[in-house]
LOBA-486509 format. One line per field, with one value per atom (N, C-alpha, C): atom name; residue number from 1; residue in one letter; x, y, z. Coordinates in pm, 1 decimal, decimal comma. Example, Ala and Ser with C-alpha at 12.3 -4.5 7.8 and 13.67 -1.06 7.14 Angstrom:
atome <- c(N / CA / C / N / CA / C)
num <- c(1 / 1 / 1 / 2 / 2 / 2)
residu <- c(A / A / A / S / S / S)
X <- c(1319,0 / 1230,0 / 1320,0 / 1285,0 / 1367,0 / 1290,0)
Y <- c(-569,0 / -450,0 / -330,0 / -225,0 / -106,0 / 3,0)
Z <- c(780,0 / 780,0 / 780,0 / 708,0 / 714,0 / 787,0)
// end
This chain:
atome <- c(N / CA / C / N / CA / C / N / CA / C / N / CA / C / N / CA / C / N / CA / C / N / CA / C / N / CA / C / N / CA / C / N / CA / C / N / CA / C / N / CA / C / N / CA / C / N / CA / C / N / CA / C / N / CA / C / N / CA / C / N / CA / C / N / CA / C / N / CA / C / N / CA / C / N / CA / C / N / CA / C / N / CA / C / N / CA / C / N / CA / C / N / CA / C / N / CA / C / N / CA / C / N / CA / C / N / CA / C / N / CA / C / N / CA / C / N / CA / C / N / CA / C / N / CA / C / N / CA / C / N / CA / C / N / CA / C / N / CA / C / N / CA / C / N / CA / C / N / CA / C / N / CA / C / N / CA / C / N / CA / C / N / CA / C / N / CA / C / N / CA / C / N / CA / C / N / CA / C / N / CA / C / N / CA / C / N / CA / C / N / CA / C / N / CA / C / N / CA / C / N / CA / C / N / CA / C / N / CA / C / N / CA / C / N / CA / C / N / CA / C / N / CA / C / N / CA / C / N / CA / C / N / CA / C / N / CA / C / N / CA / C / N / CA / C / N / CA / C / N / CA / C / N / CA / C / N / CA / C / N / CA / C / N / CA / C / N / CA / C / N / CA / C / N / CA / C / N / CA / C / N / CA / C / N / CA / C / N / CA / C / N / CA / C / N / CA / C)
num <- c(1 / 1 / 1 / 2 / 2 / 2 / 3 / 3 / 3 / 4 / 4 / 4 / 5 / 5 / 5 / 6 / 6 / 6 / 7 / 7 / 7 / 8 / 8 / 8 / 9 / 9 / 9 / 10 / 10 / 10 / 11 / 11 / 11 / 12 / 12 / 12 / 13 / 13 / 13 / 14 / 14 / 14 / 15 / 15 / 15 / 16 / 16 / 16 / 17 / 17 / 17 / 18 / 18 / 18 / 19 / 19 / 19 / 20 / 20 / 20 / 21 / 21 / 21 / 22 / 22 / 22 / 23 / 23 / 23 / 24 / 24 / 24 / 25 / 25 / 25 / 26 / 26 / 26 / 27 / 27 / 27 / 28 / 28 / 28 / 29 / 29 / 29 / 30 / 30 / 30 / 31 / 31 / 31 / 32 / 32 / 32 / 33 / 33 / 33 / 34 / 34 / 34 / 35 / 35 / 35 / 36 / 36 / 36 / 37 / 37 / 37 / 38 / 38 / 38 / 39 / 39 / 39 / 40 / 40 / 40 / 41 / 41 / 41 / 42 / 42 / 42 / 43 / 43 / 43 / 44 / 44 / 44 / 45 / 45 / 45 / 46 / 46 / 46 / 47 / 47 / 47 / 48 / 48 / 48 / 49 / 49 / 49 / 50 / 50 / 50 / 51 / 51 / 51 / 52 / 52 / 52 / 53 / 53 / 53 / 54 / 54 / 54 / 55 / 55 / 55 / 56 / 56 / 56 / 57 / 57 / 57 / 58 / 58 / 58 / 59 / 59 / 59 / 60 / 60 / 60 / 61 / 61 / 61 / 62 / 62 / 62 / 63 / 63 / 63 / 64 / 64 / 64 / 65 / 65 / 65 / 66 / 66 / 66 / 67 / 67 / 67 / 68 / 68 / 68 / 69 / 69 / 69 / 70 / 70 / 70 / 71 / 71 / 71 / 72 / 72 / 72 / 73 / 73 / 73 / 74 / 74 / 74 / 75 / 75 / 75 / 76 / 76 / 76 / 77 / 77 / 77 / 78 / 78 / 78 / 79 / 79 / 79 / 80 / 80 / 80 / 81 / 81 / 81 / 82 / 82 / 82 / 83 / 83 / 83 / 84 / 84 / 84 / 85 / 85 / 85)
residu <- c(X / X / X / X / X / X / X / X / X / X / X / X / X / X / X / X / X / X / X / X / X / X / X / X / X / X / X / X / X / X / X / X / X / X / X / X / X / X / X / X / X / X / X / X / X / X / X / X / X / X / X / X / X / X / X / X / X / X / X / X / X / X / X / X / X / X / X / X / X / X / X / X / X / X / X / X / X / X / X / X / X / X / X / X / X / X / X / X / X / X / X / X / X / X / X / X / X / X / X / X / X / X / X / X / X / X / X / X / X / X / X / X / X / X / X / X / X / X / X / X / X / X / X / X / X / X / X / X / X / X / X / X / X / X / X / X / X / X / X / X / X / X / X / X / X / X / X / X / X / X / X / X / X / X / X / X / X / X / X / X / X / X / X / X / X / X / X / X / X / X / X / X / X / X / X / X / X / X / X / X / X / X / X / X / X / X / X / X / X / X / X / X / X / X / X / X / X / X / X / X / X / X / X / X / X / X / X / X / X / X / X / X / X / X / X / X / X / X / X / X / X / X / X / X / X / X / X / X / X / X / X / X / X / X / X / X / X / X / X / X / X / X / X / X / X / X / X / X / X / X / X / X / X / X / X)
X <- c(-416,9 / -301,8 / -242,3 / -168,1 / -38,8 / -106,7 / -54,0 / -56,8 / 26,1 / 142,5 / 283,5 / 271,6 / 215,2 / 168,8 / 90,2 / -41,2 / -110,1 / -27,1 / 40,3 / 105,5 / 173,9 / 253,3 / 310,0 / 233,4 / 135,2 / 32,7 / -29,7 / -80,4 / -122,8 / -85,3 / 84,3 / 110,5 / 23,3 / 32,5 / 6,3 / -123,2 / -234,7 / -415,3 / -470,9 / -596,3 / -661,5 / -715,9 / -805,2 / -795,5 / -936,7 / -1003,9 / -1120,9 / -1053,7 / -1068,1 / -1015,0 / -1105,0 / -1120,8 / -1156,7 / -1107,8 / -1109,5 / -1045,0 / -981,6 / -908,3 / -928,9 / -816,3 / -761,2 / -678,8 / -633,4 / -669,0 / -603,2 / -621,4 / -566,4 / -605,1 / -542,6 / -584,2 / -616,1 / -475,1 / -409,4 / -308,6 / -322,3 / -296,7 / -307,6 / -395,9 / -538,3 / -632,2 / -608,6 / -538,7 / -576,6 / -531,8 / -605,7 / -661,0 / -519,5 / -470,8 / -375,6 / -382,0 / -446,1 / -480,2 / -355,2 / -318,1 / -263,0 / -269,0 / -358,7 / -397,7 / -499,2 / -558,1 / -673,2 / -721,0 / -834,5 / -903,3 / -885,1 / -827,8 / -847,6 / -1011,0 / -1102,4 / -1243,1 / -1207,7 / -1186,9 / -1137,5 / -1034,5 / -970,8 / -912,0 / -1014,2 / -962,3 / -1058,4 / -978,7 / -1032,2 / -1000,5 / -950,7 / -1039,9 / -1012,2 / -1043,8 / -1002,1 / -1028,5 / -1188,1 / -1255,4 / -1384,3 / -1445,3 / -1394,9 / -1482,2 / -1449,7 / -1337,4 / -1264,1 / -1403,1 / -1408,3 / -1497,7 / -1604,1 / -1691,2 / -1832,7 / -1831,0 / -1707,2 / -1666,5 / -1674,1 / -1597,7 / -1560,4 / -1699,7 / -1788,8 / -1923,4 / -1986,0 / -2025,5 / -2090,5 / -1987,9 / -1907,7 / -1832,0 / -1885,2 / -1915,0 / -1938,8 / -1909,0 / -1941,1 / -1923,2 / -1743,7 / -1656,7 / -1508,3 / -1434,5 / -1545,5 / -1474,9 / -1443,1 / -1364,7 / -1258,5 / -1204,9 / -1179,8 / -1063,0 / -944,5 / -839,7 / -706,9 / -614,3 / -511,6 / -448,2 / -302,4 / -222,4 / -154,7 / 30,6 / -45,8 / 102,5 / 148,8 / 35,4 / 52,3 / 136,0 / 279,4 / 302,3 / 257,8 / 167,8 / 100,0 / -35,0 / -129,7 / -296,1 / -296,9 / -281,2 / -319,9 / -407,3 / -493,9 / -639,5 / -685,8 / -679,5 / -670,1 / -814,7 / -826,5 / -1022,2 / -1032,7 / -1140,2 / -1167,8 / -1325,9 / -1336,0 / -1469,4 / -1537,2 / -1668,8 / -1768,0 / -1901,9 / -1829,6 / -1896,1 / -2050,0 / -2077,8 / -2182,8 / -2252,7 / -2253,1 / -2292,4 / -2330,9 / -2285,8 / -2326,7 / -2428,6 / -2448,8 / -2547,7 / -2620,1 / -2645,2 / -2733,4 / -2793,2 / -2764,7 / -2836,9 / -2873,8 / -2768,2 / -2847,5 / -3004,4 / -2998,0 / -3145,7 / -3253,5 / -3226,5 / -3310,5 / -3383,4 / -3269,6 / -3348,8 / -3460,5)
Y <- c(1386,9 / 1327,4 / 1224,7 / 1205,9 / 1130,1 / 956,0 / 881,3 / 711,7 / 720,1 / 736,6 / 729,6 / 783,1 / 874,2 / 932,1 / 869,4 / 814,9 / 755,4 / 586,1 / 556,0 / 449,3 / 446,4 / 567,2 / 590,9 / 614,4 / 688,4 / 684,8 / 573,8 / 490,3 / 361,0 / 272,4 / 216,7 / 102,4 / -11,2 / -137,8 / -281,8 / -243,3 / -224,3 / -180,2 / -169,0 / -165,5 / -180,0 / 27,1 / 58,4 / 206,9 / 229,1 / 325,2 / 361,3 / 458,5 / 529,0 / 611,4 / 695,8 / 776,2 / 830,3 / 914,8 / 861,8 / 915,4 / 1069,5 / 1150,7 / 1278,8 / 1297,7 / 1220,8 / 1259,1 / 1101,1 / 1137,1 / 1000,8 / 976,6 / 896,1 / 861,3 / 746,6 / 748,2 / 593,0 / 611,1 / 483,5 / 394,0 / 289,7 / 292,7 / 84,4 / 49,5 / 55,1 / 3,8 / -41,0 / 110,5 / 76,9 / 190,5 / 190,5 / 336,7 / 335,1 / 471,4 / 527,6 / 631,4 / 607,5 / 693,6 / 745,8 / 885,2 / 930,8 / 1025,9 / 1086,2 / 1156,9 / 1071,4 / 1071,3 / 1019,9 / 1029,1 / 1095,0 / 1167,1 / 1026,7 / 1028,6 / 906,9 / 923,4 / 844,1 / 820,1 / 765,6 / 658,9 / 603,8 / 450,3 / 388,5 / 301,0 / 188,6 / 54,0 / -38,2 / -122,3 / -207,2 / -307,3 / -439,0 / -509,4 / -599,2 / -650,6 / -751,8 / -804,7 / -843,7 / -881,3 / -891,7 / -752,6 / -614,8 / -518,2 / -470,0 / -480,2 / -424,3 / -487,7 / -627,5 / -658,2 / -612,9 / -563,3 / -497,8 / -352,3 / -296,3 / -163,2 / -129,2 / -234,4 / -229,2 / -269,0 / -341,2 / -368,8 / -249,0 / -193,3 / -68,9 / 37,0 / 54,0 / 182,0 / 261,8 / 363,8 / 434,8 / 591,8 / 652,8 / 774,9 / 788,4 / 718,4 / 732,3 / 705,5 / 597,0 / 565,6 / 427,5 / 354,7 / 223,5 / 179,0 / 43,8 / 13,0 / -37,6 / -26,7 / -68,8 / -90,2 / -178,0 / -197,7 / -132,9 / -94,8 / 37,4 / -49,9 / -253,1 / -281,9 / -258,8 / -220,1 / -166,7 / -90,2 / -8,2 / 42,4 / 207,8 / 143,6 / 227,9 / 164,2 / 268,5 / 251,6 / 217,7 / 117,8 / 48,1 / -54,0 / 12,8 / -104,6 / -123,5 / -242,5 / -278,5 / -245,2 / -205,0 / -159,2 / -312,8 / -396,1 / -473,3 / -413,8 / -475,6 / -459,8 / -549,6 / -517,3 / -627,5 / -642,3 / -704,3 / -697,2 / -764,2 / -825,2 / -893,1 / -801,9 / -735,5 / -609,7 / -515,1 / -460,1 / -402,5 / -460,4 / -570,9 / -625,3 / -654,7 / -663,4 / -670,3 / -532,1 / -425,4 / -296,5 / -253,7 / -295,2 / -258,1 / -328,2 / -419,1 / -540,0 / -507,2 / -421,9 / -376,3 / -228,6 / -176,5 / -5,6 / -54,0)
Z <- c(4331,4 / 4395,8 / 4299,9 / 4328,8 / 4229,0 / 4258,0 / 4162,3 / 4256,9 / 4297,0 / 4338,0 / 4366,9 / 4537,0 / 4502,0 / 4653,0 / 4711,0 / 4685,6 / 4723,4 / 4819,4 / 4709,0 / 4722,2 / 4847,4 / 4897,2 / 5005,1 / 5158,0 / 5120,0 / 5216,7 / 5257,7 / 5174,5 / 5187,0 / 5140,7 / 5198,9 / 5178,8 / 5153,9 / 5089,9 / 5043,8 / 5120,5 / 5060,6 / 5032,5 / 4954,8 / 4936,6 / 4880,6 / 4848,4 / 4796,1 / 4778,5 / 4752,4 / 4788,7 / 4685,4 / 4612,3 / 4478,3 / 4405,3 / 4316,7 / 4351,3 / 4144,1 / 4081,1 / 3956,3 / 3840,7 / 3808,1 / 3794,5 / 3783,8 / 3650,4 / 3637,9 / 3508,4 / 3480,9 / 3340,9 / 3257,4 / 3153,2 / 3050,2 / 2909,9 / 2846,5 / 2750,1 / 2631,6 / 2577,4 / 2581,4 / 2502,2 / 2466,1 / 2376,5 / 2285,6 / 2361,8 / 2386,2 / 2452,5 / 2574,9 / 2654,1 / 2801,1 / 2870,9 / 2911,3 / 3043,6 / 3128,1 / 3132,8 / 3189,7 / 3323,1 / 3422,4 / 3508,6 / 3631,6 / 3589,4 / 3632,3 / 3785,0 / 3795,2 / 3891,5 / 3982,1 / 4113,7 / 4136,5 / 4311,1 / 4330,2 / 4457,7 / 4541,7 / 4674,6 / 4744,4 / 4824,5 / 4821,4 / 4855,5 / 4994,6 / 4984,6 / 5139,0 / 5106,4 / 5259,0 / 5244,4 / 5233,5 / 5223,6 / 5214,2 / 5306,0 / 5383,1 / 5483,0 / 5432,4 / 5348,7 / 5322,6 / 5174,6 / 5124,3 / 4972,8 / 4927,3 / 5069,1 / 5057,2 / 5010,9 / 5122,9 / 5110,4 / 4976,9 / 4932,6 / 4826,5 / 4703,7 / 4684,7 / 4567,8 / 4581,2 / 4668,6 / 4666,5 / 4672,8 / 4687,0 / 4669,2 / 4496,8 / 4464,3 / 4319,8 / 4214,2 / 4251,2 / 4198,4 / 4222,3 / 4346,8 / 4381,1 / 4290,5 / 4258,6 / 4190,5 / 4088,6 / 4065,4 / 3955,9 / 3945,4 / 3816,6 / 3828,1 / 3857,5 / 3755,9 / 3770,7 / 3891,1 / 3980,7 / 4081,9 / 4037,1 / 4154,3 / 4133,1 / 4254,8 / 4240,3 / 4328,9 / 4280,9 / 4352,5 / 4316,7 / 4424,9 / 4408,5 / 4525,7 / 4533,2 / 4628,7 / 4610,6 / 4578,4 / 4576,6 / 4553,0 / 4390,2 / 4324,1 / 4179,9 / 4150,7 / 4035,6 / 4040,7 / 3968,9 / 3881,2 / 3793,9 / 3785,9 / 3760,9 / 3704,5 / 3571,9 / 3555,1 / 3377,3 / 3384,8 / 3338,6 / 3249,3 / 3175,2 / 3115,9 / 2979,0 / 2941,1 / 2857,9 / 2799,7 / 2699,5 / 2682,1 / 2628,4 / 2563,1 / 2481,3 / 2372,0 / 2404,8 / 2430,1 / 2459,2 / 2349,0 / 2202,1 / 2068,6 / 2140,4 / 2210,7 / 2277,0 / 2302,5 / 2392,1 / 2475,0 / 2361,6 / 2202,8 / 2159,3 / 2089,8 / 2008,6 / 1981,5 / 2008,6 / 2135,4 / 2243,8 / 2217,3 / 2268,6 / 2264,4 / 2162,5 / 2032,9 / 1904,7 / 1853,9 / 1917,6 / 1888,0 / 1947,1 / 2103,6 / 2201,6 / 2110,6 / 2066,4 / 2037,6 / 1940,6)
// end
């Protein structure tokens, strides 16, 4: 399903979503397509939705007009795992 569609269906909400089409620009995720999972009630449920998320799922809120997320590097995070192996 479209966001655009989505957007219409569920006015000013919150969304569960996952991913089904999208890709990388200037370091940031372009998600175009995306399965609606369920609505979310509130901003509370929304942040433990979004902690629990995985496997190309997400939340987002539908006053967005587009899915853009910026990808950041977490040089920390790799040095970290490189020290561990």
């Amino acid at each position: 399903m479209l966001w655009s569609e989505v957007r219409e269906l569920f006015p000013n909400q919150f969304i569960l979503v996952e991913e089904l089409k999208s890709h990388y620009e200037n370091d940031k995720f372009h998600v175009e397509e995306v399965a609606v999972v369920r609505p979310i009630q509130d901003a509370q449920q929304a942040w433990k939705e979004l902690f629990a998320a995985s496997n190309g799922r997400f939340v987002y809120h539908t006053s967005n007009e587009k899915i853009i997320i910026e990808v950041r590097n977490k040089p920390m995070l790799k040095r970290l795992s490189v020290h561990e192996s």
